[in-house]
C-alpha positions in Angstrom: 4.9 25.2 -7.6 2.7 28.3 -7.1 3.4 31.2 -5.0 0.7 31.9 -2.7 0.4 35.4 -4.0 -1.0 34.6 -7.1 -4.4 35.0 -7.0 -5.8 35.6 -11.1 -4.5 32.6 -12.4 -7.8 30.8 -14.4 -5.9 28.5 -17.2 -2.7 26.9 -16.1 -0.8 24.8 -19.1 1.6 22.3 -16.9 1.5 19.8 -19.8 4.9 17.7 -21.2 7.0 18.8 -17.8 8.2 16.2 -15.5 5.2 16.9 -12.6 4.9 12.8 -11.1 2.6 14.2 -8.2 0.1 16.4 -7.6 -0.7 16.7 -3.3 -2.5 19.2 -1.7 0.4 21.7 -1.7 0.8 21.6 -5.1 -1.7 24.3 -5.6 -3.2 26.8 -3.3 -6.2 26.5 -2.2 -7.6 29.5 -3.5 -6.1 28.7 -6.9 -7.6 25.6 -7.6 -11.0 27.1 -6.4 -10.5 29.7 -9.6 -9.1 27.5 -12.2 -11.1 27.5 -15.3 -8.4 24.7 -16.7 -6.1 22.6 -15.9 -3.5 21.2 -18.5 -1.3 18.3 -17.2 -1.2 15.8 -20.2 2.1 14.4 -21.0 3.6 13.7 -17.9 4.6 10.9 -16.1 2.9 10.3 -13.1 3.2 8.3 -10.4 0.2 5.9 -9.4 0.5 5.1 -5.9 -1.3 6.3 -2.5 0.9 9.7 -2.9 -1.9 10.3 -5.2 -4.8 9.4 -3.6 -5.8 13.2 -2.9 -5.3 14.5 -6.7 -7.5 11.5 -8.3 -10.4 11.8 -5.7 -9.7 16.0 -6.5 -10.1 14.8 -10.8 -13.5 13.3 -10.3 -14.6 16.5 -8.2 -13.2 18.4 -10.8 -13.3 16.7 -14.1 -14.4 19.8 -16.1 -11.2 21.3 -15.3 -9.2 19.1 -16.5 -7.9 18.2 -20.2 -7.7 15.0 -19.0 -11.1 13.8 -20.2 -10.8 15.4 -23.5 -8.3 14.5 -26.1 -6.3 14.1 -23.9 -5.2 11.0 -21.3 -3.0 10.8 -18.6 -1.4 7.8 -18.2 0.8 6.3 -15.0 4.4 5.3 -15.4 5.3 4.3 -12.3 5.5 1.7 -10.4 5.6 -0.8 -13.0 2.6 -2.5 -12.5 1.0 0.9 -13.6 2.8 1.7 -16.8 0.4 2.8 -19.1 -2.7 2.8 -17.1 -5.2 5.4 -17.8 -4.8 7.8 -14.4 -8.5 7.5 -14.2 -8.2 4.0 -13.7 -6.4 4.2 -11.0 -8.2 4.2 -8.1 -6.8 3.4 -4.7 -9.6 3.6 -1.6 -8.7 5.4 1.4 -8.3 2.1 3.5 -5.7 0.8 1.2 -3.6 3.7 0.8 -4.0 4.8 5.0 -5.0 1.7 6.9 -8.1 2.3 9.3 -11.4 4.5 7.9 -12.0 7.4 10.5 -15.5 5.7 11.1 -13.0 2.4 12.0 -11.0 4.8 14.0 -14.2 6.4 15.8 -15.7 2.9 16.6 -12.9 1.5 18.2 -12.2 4.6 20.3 -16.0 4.6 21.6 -15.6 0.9 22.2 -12.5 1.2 24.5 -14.0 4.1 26.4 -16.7 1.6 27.1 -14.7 -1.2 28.2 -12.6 1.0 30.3 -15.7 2.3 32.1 -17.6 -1.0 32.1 -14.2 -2.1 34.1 -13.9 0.7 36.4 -17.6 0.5 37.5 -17.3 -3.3 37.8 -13.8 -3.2 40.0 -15.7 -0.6 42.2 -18.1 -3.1 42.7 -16.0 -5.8 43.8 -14.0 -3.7 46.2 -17.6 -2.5 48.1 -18.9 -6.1 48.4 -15.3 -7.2 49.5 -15.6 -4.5 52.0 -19.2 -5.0 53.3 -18.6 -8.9 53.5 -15.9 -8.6 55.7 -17.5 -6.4 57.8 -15.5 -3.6 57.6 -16.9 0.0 58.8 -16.2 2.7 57.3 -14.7 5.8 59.3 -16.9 8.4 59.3 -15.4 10.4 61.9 -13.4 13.3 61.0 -11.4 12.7 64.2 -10.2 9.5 64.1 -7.1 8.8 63.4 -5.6 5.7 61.4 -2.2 3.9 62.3 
């Protein structure tokens, strides 16, 4: 939408134009860290997951926005949305992307675990199968196996 050049922008009227979804890329970075105010009444947005980022970004920025003034911004799509109040909408990040990266973390920990409890316990079993069949082990560099 913006061109990462701009850098001066501090009032940006967006309002009544056919924007559905605001993502991360909407905006620079830099940009969005410099707007004073941020006028996006009157369109129709979408209300799904693909706007997960932008309404967590509202309630960090709600003094930017117009949307808690006069203003409202309201979902038209899907359906079941129509005419919600955007700030009603309010997926949680396990709904819209499966797993939480705490979920993620746990269950990687936990198979490292298992894998190394497995490993140390095979190891086990191979040294007492060895030792109770009285196997020697050869020690001599010399020695030759065929």
């Amino acid at each position: 939408m913006f061109s990462k050049h701009v850098k001066a922008v501090q009032n940006t009227l967006s309002n009544d134009n056919c924007i559905s979804i605001m993502t991360e890329t909407t905006f620079p970075l830099m940009l969005l860290q410099q707007l004073t105010k941020l006028h996006l009444y009157g369109n129709n947005f979408r209300c799904d997951c693909a706007m997960h980022w932008f309404r967590y970004w509202m309630k960090a920025n709600y003094r930017k926005l117009d949307a808690l003034s006069k203003y409202t911004y309201k979902c038209h799509s899907p359906p079941e949305y129509n005419n919600t109040r955007f700030v009603d909408f309010d997926p949680d990040y396990e709904y819209c992307f499966g797993f939480s990266l705490a979920v993620e973390i746990a269950l990687f920990i936990v198979g490292i675990c298992f894998v190394c409890i497995w490993g140390i316990h095979l190891v086990s079993l191979i040294r007492s199968h060895v030792l109770s069949k009285g196997c020697i082990p050869i020690t001599d560099s010399k020695a030759k196996l065929y």
